[in-house]
C-alpha positions in Angstrom: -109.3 -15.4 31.5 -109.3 -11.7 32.5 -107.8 -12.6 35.4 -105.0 -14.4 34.2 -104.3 -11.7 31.5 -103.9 -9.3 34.0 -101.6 -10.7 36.2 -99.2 -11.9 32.8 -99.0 -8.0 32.4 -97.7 -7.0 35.8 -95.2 -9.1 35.7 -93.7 -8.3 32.6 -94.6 -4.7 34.0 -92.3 -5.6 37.2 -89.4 -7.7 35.3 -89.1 -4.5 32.8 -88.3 -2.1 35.4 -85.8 -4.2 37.3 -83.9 -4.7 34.1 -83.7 -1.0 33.2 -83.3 -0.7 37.5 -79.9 -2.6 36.8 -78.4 -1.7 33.4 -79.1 2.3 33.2 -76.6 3.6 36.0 -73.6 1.3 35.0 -74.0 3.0 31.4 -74.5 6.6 32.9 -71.4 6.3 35.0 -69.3 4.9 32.3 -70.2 8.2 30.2 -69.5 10.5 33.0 -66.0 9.3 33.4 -65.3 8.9 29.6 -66.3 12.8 30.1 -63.9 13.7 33.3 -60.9 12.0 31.1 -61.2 14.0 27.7 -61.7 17.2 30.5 -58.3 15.8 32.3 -55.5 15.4 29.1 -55.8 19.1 27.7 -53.6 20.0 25.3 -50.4 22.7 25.9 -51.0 26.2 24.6 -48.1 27.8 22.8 -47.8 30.5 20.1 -44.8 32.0 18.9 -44.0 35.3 18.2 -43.3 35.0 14.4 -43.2 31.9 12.4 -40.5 33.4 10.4 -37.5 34.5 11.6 -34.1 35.9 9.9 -30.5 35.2 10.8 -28.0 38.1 12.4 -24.7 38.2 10.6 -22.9 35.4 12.0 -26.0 32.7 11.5 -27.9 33.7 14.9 -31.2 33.7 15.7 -34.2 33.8 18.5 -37.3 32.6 18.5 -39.8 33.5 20.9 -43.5 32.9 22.4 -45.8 32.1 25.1 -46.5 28.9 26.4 -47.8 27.0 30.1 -45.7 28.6 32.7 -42.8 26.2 33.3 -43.3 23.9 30.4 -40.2 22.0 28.8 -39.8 23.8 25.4 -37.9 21.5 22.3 -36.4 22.3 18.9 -36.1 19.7 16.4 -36.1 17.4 19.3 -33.1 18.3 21.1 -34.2 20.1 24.8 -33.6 24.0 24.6 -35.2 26.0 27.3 -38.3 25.8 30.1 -40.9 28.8 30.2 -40.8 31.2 33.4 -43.5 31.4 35.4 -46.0 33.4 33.2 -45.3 30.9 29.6 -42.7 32.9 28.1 -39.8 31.7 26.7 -36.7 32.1 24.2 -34.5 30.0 22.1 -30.7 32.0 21.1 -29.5 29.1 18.5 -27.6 29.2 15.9 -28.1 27.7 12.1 -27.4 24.3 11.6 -27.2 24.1 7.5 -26.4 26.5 4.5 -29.4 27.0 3.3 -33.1 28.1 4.7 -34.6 25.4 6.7 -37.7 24.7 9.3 -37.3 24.2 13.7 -40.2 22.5 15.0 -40.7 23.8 18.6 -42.5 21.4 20.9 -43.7 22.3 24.5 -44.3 19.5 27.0 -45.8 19.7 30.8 -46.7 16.7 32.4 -50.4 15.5 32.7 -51.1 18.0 28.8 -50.9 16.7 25.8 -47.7 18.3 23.9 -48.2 20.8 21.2 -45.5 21.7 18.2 -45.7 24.5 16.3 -43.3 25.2 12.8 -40.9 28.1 12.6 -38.7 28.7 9.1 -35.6 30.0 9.5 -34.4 32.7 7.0 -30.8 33.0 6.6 -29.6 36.7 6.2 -27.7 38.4 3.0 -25.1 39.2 5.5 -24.6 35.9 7.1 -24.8 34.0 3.4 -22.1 36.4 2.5 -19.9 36.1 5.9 -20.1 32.3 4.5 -19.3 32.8 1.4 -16.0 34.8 2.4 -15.3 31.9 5.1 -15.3 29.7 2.4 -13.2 31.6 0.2 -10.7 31.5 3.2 -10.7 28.2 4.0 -10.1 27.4 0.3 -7.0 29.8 -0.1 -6.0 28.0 3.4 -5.8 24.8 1.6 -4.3 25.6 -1.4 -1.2 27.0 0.8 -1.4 23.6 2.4 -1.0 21.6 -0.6 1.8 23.8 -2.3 3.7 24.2 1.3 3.5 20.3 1.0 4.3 20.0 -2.1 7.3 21.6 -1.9 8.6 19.5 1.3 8.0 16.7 -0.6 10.0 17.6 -3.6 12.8 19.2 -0.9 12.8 15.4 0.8 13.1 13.6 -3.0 15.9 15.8 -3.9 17.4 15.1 -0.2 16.5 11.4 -1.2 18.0 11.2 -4.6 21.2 13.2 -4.0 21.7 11.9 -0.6 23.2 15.3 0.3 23.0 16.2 4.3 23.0 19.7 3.2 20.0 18.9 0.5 18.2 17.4 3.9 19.5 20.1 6.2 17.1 22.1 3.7 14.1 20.6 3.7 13.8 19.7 7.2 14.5 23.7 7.9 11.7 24.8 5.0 9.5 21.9 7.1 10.1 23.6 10.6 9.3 27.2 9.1 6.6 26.0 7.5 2.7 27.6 8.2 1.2 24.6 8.0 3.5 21.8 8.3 5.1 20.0 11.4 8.3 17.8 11.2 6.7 15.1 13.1 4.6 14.5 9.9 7.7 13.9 8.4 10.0 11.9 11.1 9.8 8.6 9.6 10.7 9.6 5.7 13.3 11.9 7.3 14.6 9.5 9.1 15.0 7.2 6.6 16.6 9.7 4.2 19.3 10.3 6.6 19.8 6.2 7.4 20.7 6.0 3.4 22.9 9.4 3.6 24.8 8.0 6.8 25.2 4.5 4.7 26.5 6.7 1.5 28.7 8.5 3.5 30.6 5.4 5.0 31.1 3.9 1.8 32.9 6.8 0.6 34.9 6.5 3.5 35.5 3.0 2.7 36.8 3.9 -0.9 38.8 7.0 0.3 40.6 4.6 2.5 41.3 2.1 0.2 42.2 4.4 -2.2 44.6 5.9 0.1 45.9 2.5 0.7 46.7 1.7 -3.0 48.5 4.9 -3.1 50.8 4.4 -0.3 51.4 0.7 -1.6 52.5 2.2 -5.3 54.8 5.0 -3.6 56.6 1.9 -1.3 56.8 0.1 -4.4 58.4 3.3 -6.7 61.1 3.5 -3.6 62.2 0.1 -3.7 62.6 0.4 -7.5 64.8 3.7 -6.8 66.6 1.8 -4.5 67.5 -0.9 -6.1 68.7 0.9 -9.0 70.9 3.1 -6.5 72.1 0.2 -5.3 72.5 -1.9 -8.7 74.7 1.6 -10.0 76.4 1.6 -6.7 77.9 -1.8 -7.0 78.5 -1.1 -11.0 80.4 2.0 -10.2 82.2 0.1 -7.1 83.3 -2.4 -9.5 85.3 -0.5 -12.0 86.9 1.4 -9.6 88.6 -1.2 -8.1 89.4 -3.4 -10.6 91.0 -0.5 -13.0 93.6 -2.6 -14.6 90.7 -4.8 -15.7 88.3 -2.5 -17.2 88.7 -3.0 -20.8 87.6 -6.6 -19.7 84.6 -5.1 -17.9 83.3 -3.2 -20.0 83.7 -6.3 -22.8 81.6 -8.3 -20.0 79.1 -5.3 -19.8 78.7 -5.4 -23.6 78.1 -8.5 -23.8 76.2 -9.2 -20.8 72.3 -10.1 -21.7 70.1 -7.0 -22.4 66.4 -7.1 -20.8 63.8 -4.5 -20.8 62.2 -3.2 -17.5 59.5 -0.6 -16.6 59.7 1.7 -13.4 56.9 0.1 -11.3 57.1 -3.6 -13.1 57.8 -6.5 -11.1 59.2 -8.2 -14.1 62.0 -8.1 -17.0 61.0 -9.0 -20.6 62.9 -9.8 -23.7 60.4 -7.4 -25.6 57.7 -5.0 -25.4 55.1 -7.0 -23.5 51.9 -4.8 -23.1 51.2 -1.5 -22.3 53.1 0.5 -20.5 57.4 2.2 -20.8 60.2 0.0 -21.1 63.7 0.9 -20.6 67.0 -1.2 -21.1 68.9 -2.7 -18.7 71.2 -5.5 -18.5 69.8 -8.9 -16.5 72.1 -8.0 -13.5 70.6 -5.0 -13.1 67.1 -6.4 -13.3 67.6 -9.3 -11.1 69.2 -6.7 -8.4 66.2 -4.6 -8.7 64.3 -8.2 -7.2 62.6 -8.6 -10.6 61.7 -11.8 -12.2 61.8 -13.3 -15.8 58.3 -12.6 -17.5 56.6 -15.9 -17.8 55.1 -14.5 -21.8 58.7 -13.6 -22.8 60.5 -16.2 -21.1 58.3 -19.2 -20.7 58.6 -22.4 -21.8 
């Protein structure tokens, strides 16, 4: 029973020390190498020279430091500079808003772990007032704008409501003197303007020519009148002298002949005022040698 006591004890003796023979340097090596890593992936050094830093007069700034030597330095993301060979480096930037504001600064090198660090930058009383003044400028920039525009467009309505070459003449000339204004801004509406001033212009034309027209047509029609009654007092006055032993008759015949009236540039004779105008006397003969015709209110049927 000893015996068999004994040799149950060595072998759990034996079958102990072949397990921990088989499990303990797996577990030692794995530690070991979980060791060599974290000693691998260090982290970048880098320190700046102030966290704080203020504007020049015109918004500039620098921020510098130390970091590894040839590391990839970023601010706010966007690549800026790489260290020299001892870890020193410089960002020249300029500010990107009106107001104070924070750069984060992040160096990088390959097989380290990248480190940021937070820099606020300050802007300056001179710079916020180089701002201010810029401002001021660009406001009194605009306000010459709009009243240089302004008066172009009421130059061009004038121009547009008169349709007056010499009202566009003007405003295309204030346009092209203009600070701020360009007459291709303006092509299309002064092109337009001058379309409806050409168009204006033609129709006057039209209407001084027909006017013209009627005028001539009234003076041919006041010389035929005048001849006629040259000729109609002509043949009266060639009449009685050669019949003078008849001219008690004649002038019997003259007395009696039928009286009309007449006006200077009528084409007809009435037997009585018939609407505006001056009538004169004449006998029919004298009417009818003038080419006039019987009045169809006095004489119709």
């Amino acid at each position: 029973m000893k015996k068999w006591m004994v040799v149950v004890s060595l072998v759990t003796v034996i079958f102990s020390g072949l397990a921990s023979c088989g499990t303990n340097p797996e577990s030692s090596q794995s530690g070991q190498h979980e060791k060599q890593t974290k000693q691998v992936v260090k982290p970048v050094q880098l320190s700046v020279k102030s966290d704080k830093v203020e504007t020049d007069d015109h918004g500039n700034f620098v921020i510098s430091g130390k970091t590894e030597p040839r590391a990839t330095l970023y601010i706010n993301g966007e690549r800026g500079t790489t260290a020299d060979q001892n870890g020193n480096f410089e960002f020249n930037n300029e500010v990107k808003a009106d107001h104070d504001y924070e750069a984060v600064i992040t160096a990088k090198k390959k097989k380290m772990k990248q480190k940021k660090v937070t820099v606020s930058i300050v802007l300056s009383k001179g710079y916020l007032a180089y701002k201010a003044e810029e401002k001021s400028r660009e406001e009194q920039t605009r306000i010459e704008e709009e009243n240089e525009r302004n008066e172009a467009n009421r130059l061009l309505a004038a121009a547009e409501n008169n349709l007056k070459s010499s009202d566009l003449d003007e405003a295309k000339d204030y346009i092209t003197k203009s600070k701020y204004l360009t007459i291709s801004d303006y092509h299309y509406r002064i092109n337009g303007i001058w379309n409806k001033i050409s168009a204006k212009q033609e129709e006057l034309a039209r209407q001084e020519a027909k006017k013209k027209e009627e005028i001539r047509k009234q003076n041919e029609a006041r010389e035929r009148e005048k001849q006629a009654a040259a000729n109609a007092a002509k043949e009266r006055q060639s009449s009685t002298s050669g019949n003078s032993g008849s001219g008690n008759v004649q002038a019997s015949v003259d007395k009696n002949e039928q009286q009309v009236l007449v006006t200077k540039t009528g084409s007809k004779y009435h037997n009585r005022k018939c609407g505006n105008g001056t009538y004169y006397p004449a006998t029919l003969s004298e009417a009818k040698a003038r080419g006039l015709t019987p009045c169809s209110k006095c004489y119709g049927r």
